[in-house]
C-alpha positions as CSV (number, residue, x, y, z in Angstrom):
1,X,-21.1,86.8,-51.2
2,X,-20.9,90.3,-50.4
3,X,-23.2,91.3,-53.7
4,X,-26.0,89.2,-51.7
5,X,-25.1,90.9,-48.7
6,X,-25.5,94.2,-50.6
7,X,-28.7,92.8,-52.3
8,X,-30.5,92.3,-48.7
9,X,-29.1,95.6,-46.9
10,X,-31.0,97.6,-50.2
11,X,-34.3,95.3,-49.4
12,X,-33.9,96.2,-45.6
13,X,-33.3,99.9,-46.5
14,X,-36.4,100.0,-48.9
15,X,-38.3,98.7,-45.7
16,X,-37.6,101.3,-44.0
17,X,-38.7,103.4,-46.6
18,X,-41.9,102.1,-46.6
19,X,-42.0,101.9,-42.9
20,X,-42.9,106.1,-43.2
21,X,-45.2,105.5,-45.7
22,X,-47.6,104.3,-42.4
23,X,-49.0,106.6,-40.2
24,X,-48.1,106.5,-36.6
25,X,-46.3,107.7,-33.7
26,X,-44.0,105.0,-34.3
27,X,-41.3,105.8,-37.1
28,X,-38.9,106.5,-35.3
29,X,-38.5,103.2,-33.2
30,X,-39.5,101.7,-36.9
31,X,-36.8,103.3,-38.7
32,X,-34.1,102.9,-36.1
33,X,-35.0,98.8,-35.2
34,X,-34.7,98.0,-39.1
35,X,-31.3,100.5,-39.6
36,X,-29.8,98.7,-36.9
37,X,-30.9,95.1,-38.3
38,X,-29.3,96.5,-41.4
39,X,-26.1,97.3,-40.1
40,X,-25.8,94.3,-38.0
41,X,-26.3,92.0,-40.3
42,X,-23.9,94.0,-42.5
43,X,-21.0,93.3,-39.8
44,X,-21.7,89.8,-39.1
45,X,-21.5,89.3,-43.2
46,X,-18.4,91.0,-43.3
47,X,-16.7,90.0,-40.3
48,X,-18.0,86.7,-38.4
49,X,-14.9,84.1,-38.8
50,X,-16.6,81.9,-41.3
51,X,-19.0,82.9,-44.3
52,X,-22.8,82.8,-43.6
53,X,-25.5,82.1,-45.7
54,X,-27.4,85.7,-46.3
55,X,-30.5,83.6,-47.2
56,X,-30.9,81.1,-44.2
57,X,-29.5,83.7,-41.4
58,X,-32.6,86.5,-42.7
59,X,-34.7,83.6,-43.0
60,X,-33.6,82.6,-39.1
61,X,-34.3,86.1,-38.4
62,X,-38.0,86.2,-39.9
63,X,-38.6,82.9,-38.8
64,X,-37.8,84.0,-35.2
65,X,-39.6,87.6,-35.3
66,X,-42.8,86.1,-36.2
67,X,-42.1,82.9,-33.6
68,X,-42.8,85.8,-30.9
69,X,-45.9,86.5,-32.4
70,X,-48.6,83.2,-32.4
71,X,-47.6,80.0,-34.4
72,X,-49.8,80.8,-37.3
73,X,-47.9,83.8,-38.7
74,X,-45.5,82.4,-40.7
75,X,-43.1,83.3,-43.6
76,X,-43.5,81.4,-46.9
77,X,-40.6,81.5,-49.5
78,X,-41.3,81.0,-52.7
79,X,-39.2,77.4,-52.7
80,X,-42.7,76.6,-50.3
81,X,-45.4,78.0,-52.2
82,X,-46.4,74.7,-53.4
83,X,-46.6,73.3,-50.7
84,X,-48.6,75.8,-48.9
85,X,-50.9,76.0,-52.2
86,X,-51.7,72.5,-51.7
87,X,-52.8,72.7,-47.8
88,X,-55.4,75.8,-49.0
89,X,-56.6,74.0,-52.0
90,X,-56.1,70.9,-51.4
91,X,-54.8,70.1,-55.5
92,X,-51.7,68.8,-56.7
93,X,-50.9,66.9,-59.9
94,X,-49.4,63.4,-59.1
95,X,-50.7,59.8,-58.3
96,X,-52.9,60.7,-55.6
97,X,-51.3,58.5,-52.7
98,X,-50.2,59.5,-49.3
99,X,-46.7,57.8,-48.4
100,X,-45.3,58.1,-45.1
101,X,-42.6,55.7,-43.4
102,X,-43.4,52.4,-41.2
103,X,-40.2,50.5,-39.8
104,X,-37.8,52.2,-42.4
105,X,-40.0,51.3,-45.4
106,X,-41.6,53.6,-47.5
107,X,-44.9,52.7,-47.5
108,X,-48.5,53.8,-49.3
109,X,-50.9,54.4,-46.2
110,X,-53.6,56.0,-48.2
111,X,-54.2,55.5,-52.1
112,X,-57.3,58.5,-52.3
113,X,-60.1,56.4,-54.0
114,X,-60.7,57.3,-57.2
115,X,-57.3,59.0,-58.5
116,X,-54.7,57.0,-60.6
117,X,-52.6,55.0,-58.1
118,X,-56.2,53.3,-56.5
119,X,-57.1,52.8,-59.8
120,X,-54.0,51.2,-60.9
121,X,-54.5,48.5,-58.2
122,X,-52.0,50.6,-55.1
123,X,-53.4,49.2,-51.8
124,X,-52.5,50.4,-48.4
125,X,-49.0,49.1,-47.1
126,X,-47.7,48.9,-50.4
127,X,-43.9,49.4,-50.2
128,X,-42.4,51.6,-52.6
129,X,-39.0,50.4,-53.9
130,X,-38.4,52.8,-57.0
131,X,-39.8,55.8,-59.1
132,X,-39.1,55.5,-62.6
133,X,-36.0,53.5,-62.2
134,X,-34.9,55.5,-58.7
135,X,-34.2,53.6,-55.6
136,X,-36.4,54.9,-53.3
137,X,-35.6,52.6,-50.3
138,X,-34.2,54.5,-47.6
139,X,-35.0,58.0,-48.6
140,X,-36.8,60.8,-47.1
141,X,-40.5,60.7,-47.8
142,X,-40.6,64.3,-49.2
143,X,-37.3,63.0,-52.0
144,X,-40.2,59.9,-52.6
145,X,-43.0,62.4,-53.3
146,X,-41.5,64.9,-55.2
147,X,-40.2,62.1,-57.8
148,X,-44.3,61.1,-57.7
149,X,-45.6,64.3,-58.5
150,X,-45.2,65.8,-61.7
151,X,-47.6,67.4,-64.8
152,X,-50.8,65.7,-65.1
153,X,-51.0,63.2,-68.2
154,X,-47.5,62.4,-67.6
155,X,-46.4,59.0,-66.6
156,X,-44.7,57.4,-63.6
157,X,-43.6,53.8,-63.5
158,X,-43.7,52.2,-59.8
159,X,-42.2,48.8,-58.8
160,X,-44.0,48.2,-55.2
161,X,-43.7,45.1,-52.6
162,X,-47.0,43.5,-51.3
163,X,-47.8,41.6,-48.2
164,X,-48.6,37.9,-49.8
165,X,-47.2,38.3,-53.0
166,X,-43.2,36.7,-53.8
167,X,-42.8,39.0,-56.7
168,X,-42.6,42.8,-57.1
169,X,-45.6,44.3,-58.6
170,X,-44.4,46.9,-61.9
171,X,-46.7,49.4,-62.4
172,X,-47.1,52.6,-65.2
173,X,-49.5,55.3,-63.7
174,X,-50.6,58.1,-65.6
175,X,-50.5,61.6,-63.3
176,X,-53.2,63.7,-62.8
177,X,-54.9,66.6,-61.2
178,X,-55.4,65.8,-58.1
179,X,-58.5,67.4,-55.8
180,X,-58.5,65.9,-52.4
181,X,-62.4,65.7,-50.9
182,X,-63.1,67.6,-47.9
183,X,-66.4,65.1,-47.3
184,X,-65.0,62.1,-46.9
185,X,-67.7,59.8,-45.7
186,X,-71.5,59.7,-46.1
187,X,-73.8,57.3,-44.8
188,X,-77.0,56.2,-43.2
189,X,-77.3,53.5,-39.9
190,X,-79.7,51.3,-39.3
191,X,-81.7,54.0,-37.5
192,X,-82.4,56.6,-40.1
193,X,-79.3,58.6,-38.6
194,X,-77.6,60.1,-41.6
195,X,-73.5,60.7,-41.0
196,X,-71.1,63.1,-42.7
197,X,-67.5,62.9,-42.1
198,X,-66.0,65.9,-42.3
199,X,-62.0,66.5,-42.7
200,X,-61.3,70.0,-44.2
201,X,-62.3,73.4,-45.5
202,X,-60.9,73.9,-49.2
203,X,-62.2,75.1,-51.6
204,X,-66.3,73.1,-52.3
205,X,-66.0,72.4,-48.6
206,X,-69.8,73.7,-48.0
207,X,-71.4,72.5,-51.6
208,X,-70.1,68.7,-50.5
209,X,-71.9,69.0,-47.5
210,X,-74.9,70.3,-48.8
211,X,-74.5,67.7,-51.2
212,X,-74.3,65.2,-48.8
213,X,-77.3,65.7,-46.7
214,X,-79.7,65.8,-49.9
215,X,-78.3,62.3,-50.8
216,X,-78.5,61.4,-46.9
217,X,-81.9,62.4,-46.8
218,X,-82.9,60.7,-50.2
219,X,-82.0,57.7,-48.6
220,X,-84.0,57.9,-45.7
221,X,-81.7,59.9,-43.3
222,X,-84.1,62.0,-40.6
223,X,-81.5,63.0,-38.4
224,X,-77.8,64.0,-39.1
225,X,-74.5,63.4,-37.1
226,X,-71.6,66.2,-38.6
227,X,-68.2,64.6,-37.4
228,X,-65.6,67.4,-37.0
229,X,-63.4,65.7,-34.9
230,X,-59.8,66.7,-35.3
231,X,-60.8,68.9,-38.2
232,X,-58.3,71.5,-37.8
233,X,-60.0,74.2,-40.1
234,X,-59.1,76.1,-43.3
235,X,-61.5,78.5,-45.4
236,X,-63.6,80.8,-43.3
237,X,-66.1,81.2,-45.9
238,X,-66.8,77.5,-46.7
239,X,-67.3,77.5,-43.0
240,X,-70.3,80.1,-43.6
241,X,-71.7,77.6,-46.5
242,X,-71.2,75.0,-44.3
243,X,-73.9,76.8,-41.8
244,X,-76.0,77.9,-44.1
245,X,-76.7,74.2,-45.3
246,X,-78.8,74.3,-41.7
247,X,-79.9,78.0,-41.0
248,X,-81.9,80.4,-42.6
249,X,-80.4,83.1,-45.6
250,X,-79.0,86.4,-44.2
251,X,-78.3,85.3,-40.8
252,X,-74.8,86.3,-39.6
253,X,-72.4,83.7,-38.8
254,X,-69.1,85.1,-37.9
255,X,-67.6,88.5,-38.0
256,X,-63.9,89.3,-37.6
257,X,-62.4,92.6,-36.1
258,X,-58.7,93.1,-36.4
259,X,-56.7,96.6,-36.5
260,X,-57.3,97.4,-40.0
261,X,-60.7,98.4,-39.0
262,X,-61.7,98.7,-43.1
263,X,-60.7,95.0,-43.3
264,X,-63.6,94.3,-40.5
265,X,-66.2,92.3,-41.7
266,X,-69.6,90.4,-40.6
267,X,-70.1,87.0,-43.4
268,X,-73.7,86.2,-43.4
269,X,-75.8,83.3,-45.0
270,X,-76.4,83.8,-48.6
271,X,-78.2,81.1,-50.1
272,X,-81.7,78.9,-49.2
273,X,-81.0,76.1,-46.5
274,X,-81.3,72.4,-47.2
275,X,-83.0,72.1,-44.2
276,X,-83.3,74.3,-41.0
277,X,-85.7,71.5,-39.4
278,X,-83.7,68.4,-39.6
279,X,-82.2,67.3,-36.0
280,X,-78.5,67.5,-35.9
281,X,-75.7,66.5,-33.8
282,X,-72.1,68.2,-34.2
283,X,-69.1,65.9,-33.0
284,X,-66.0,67.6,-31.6
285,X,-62.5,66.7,-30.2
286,X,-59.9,68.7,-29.0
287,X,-58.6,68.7,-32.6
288,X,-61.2,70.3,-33.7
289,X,-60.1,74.4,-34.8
290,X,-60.7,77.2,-36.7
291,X,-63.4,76.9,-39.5
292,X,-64.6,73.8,-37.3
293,X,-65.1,76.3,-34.8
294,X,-66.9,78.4,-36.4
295,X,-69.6,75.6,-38.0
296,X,-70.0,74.1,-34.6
297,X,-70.0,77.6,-32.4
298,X,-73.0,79.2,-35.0
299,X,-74.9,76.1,-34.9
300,X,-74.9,76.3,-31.2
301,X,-75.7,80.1,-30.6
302,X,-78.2,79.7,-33.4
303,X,-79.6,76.2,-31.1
304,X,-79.8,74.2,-34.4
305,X,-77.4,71.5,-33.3
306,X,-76.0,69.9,-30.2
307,X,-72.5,69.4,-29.8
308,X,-71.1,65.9,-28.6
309,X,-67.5,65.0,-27.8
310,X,-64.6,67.2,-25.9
311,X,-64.1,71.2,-26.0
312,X,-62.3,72.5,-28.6
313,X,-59.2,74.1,-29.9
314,X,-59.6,77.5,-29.0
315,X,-58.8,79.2,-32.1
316,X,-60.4,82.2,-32.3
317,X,-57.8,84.0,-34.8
318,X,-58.2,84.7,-38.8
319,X,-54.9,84.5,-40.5
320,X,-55.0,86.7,-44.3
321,X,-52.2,85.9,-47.2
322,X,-50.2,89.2,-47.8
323,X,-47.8,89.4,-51.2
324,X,-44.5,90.4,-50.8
325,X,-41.7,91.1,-52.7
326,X,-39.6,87.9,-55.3
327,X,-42.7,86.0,-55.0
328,X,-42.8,84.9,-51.0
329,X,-45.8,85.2,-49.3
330,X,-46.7,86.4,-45.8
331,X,-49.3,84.1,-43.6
332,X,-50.6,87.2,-40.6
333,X,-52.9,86.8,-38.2
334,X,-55.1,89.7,-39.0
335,X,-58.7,89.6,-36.5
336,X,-60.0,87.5,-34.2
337,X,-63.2,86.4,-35.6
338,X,-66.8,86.8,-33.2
339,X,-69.7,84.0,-34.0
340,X,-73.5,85.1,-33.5
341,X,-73.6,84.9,-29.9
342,X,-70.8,87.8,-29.8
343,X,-68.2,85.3,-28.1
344,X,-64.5,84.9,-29.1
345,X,-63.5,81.4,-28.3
346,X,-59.6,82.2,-28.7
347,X,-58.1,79.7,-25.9
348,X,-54.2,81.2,-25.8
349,X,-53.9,84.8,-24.9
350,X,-50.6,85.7,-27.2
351,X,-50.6,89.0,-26.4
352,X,-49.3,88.8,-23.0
353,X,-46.8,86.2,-23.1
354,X,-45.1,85.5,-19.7
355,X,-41.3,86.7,-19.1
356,X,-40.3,82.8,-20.2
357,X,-41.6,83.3,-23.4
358,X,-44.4,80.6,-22.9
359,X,-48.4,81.3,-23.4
360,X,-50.9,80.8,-21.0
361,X,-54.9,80.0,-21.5
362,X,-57.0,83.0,-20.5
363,X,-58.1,82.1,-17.0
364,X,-61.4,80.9,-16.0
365,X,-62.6,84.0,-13.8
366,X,-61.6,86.3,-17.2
367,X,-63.9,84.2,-19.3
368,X,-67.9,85.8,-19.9
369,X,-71.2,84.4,-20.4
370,X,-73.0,84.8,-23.4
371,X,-76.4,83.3,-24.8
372,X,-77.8,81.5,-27.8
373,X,-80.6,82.6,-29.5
374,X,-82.9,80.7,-26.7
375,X,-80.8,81.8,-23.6
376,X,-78.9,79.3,-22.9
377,X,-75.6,79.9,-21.0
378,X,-72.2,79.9,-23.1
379,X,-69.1,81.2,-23.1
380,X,-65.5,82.8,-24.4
381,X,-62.2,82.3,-24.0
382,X,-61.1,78.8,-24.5
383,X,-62.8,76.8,-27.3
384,X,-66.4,75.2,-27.2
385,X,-67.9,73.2,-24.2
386,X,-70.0,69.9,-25.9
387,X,-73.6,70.0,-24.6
388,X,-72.7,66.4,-24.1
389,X,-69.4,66.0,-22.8
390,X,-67.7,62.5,-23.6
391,X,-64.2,61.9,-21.8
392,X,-61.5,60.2,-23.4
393,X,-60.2,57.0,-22.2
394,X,-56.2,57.1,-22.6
395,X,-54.8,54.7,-24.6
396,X,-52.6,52.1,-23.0
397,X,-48.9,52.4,-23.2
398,X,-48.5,48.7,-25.2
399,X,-51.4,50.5,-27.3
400,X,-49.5,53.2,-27.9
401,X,-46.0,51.8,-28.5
402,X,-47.4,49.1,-30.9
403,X,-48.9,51.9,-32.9
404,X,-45.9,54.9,-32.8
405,X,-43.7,51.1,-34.3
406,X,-45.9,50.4,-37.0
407,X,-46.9,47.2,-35.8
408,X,-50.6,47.7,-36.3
409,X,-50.3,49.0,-39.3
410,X,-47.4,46.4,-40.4
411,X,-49.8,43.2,-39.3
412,X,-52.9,45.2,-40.7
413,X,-50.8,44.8,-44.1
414,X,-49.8,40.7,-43.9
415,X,-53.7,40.3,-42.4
416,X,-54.9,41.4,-45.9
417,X,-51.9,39.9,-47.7
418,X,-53.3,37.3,-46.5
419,X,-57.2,37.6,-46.5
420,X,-57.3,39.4,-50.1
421,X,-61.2,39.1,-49.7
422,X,-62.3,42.3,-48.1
423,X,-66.0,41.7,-46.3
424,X,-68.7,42.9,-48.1
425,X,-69.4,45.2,-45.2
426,X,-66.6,46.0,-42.2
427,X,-69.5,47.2,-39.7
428,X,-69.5,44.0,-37.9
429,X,-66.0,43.1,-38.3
430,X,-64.8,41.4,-35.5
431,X,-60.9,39.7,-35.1
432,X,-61.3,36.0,-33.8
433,X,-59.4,34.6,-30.4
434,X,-57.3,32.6,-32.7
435,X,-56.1,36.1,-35.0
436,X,-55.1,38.0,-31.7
437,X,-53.2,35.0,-30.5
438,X,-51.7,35.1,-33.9
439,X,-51.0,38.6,-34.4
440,X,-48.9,38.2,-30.6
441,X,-46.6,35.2,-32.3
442,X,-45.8,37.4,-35.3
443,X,-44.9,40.0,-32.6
444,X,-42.4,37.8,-30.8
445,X,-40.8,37.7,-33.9
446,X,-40.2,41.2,-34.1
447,X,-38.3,41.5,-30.5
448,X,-41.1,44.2,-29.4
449,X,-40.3,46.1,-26.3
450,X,-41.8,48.8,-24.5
451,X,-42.0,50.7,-21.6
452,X,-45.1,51.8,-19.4
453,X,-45.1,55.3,-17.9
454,X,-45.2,53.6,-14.2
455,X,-42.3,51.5,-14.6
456,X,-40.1,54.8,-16.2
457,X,-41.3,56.6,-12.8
458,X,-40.5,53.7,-11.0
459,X,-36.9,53.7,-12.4
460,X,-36.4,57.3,-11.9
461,X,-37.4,56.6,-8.1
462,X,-34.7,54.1,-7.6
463,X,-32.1,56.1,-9.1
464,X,-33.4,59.1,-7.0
465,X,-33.7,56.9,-3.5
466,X,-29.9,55.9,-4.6
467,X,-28.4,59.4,-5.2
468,X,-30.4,60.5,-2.1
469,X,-28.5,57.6,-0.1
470,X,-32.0,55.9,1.3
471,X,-32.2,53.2,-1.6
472,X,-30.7,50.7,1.4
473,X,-33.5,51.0,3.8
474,X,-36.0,51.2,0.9
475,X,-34.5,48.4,-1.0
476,X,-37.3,45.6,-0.1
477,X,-40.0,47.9,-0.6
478,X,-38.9,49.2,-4.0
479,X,-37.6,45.8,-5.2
480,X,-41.2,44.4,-4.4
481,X,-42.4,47.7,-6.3
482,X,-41.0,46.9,-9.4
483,X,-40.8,43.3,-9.4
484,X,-45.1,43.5,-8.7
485,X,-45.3,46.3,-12.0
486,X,-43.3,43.9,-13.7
487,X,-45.6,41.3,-13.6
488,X,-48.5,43.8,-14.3
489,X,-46.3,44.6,-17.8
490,X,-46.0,40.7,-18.9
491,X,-49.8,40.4,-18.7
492,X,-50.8,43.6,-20.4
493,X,-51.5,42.2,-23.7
494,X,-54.4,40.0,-21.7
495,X,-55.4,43.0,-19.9
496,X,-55.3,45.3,-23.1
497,X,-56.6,42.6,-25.5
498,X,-59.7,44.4,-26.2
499,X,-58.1,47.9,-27.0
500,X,-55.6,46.0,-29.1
501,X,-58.1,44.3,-31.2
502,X,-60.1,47.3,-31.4
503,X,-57.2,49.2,-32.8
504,X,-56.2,46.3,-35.2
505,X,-59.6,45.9,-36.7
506,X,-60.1,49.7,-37.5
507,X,-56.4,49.4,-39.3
508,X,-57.8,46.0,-41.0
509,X,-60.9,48.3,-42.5
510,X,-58.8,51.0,-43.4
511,X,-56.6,48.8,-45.3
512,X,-59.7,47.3,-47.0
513,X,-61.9,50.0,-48.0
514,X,-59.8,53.0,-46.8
515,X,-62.0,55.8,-44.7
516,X,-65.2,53.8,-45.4
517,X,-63.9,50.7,-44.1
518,X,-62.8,52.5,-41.2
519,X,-65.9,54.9,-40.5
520,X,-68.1,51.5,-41.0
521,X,-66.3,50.0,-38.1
522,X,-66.7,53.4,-36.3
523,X,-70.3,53.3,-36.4
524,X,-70.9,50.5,-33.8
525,X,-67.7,51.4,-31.5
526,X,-66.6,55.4,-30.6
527,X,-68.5,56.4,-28.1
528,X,-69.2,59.6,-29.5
529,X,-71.2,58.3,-32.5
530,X,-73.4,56.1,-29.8
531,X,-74.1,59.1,-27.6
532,X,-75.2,61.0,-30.3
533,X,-76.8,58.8,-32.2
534,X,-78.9,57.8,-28.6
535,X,-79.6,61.4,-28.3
536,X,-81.3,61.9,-32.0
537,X,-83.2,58.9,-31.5
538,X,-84.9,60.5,-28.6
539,X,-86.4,63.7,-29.8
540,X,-87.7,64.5,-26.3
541,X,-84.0,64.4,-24.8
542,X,-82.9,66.2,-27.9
543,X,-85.4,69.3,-27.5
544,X,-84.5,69.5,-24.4
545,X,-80.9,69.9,-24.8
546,X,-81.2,73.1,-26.3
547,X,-84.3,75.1,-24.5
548,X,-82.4,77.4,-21.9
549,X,-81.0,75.7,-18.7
């Protein structure tokens, strides 16, 4: 124990070795902050009435130090480099399945088309009893997918519990290299409207896209919708490809700034467009960060696309990988990056954290105009405002609550347990009067329960009218209160029924034909696909979106 303590006093030491290797008016505070981290952590090692793990408390420590900083600074042993490799990438070698857990099963709730567990017949909702003889039920999904992964061209054998079938289903898959799709639907509607769903930025991010409006447009697409809707970013670069599928070469599309003033840089278009005429209409949640960002916010100040859905993130930050020493790895936010209108859209100012410790967005009078290439007003400081706003409706709390249970997904299971015929298309998918009423028999059976927001507030105001001694004179009113919400609560799954249904059938697709099925179903249904699709079918309305206000 005390070698290790020894081992991580010499590491700190060499720190501060290096710490006057910078230039600065700041050794001194340098040198003397690391010493005495040093010599404390010497003391608690050799004195704190119980022996302490030199590895997790430094780990605390780091952990901590860059918490202060912004939440995407962050400390990656080597134990995680894995993991963190496959987030960047997006590869792994392993059955290509995502497992999660729904009502204390494990369960498959995405089999990625084309890799070996789809191909071995693994459907969505699939429970996984054991991996290569391992009980499996019970156990933590990350135990579950470590015994999946393994070298490619080894093999795994499965035994895995369907909806409709009495027997378990043994299964011998073959691992492989797995390369996740950052595309992962393409499509045309009815209305020559071509659509690209768009859920990451690894590596071939921009040569998918590119890909995908050539075959789009081969199939008679004359307008294209780009969903980034809770596309929460990755590769800055393949956001610059993805641009430059739509914009002229050697335009700029984002430049960073950070301290290091050599590591400043401004990323320009490289390569010949696909198509720099081609209406298009960028869709964007709040979910939508980073590298989403950056596509959406170029096409904007450039006027080549109109964006329709909620504002943004608001993450105007570029984060670079640093080495460090016995193979960890250091995630720093190193610039904020700039697109062409010269606007940072950086939403939380981190730099000037309140006394609390908590952030606050950079106020409305502090934010500044800017304008695209045709003048049109935009501006900083707190993500992207959609040239066609489209508000959220708020799910309902049954909504909710059957969701965060698994009971959607659950009955979305026994549905195709039971209907092993998938449509030929799920676009017009509809679930009957008879299948709801069903679906809310089988839920009986599950003792379901929730809770609405009102009636928790309502609760809360009893207890408070009791512990403020009025409950006896408001006892009528507040008895009559609840009783009336109660009532409200008992008929919410006739009130609801629509949302419900809607929710169920886009589960039902997925379960079918995975993020097809479900973008089919989208096509007809989320508001923002209509709005922009009206928008592209009326050229007029379109142009006129981005001349100047």
């Amino acid at each position: 124990m005390r070698r290790k303590a020894k081992f991580f006093v010499m590491i700190l030491v060499a720190i501060i070795a290096l710490a006057f290797s910078v230039p600065g008016e700041r050794y001194f505070d340098i040198a003397k902050s690391l010493d005495i981290f040093a010599t404390l952590f010497k003391e608690v090692n050799a004195y704190y009435v119980d022996d302490v793990d030199p590895r997790k408390l430094i780990s605390t420590g780091i952990n901590s130090m860059l918490e202060s900083l912004d939440p995407y600074t962050d400390y990656i042993p080597e134990e995680d480099l894995e993991s963190f490799s496959i987030q960047t990438t997006g590869q792994y070698a392993g059955i290509g399945a995502l497992i999660g857990v729904v009502n204390k099963k494990i369960v498959v709730t995405n089999p990625y088309e084309g890799f070996p567990a789809y191909n071995a017949g693994v459907k969505v909702g699939d429970e996984i009893i054991s991996v290569d003889g391992a009980n499996v039920q019970g156990k933590a999904t990350s135990e579950t997918s470590a015994l999946l992964k393994g070298k490619a061209k080894t093999e795994v054998e499965l035994v895995i519990r369907r909806e409709g079938r009495k027997e378990d289903i043994h299964l011998k898959i073959t691992r492989d290299k797995i390369k996740l799709s950052n595309v992962v639907y393409q499509g045309v509607s009815s209305d020559d409207i071509g659509y690209i769903k768009l859920d990451d930025f690894t590596p071939g991010a921009g040569k998918e896209v590119e890909e995908a409006v050539v075959r789009l447009k081969e199939k008679g697409a004359k307008k294209i919708i780009l969903d980034l809707r809770d596309n929460p970013g990755g590769l800055l670069y393949e956001a610059v490809n993805i641009v430059n599928v739509f914009i002229p070469k050697g335009l700029e599309v984002v430049a960073t700034k950070g301290k290091v003033q050599e590591w400043n840089k401004s990323y320009v278009t490289l390569n010949n467009p696909v198509d720099t005429e081609i209406p298009v209409a960028v869709l964007t949640s709040n979910g939508s960060a980073s590298a989403s960002e950056i596509v959406a916010g170029a096409l904007q100040d450039y006027d080549r696309a109109i964006l329709v859905g909620q504002k943004t993130f608001g993450k105007g930050l570029v984060q670079t990988t640093r080495q460090l020493a016995y193979n960890a790895q250091l995630k720093v936010t190193t610039a904020k990056y700039y697109i062409p209108s010269g606007r940072c859209i950086q939403a939380l100012d981190y730099t000037h954290r309140k006394k609390d410790g908590t952030v606050e967005k950079f106020a409305d009078s502090l934010k500044a105009e800017f304008q695209t290439k045709s003048n049109r007003k935009v501006f900083d400081g707190g993500g992207l405002d959609p040239d066609i706003a489209i508000s959220i409706d708020v799910l309902a709390s049954v909504s909710e609550e059957l969701i965060s249970n698994g009971f959607i997904f659950e009955y979305a299971s026994k549905y195709c347990g039971e209907h092993p015929e998938a449509p030929t298309t799920m676009r017009n998918f509809k679930l009957s009067d008879a299948e709801y009423a069903k679906f809310l028999t089988w839920l009986k059976d599950k003792n379901f329960s929730f809770s609405t927001d009102l009636e928790k507030q309502t609760d809360i105001l009893i207890e408070t009218a009791k512990k403020e001694r009025h409950y006896d004179e408001l006892q009528n009113q507040l008895t009559a209160l609840k009783s009336k919400i109660d009532q409200n609560h008992t008929s919410d799954f006739a009130r609801f029924k629509n949302e419900i249904s809607s929710i169920l059938e886009g589960e039902i697709a997925f379960h079918y034909r995975l993020v097809s099925g479900h973008a089919e179903i989208s096509l007809n249904k989320e508001p923002e696909i209509i709005q922009a699709s009206k928008i592209l079918s009326d050229i007029s309305a379109y142009r006129k979106l981005l001349s100047p206000n």
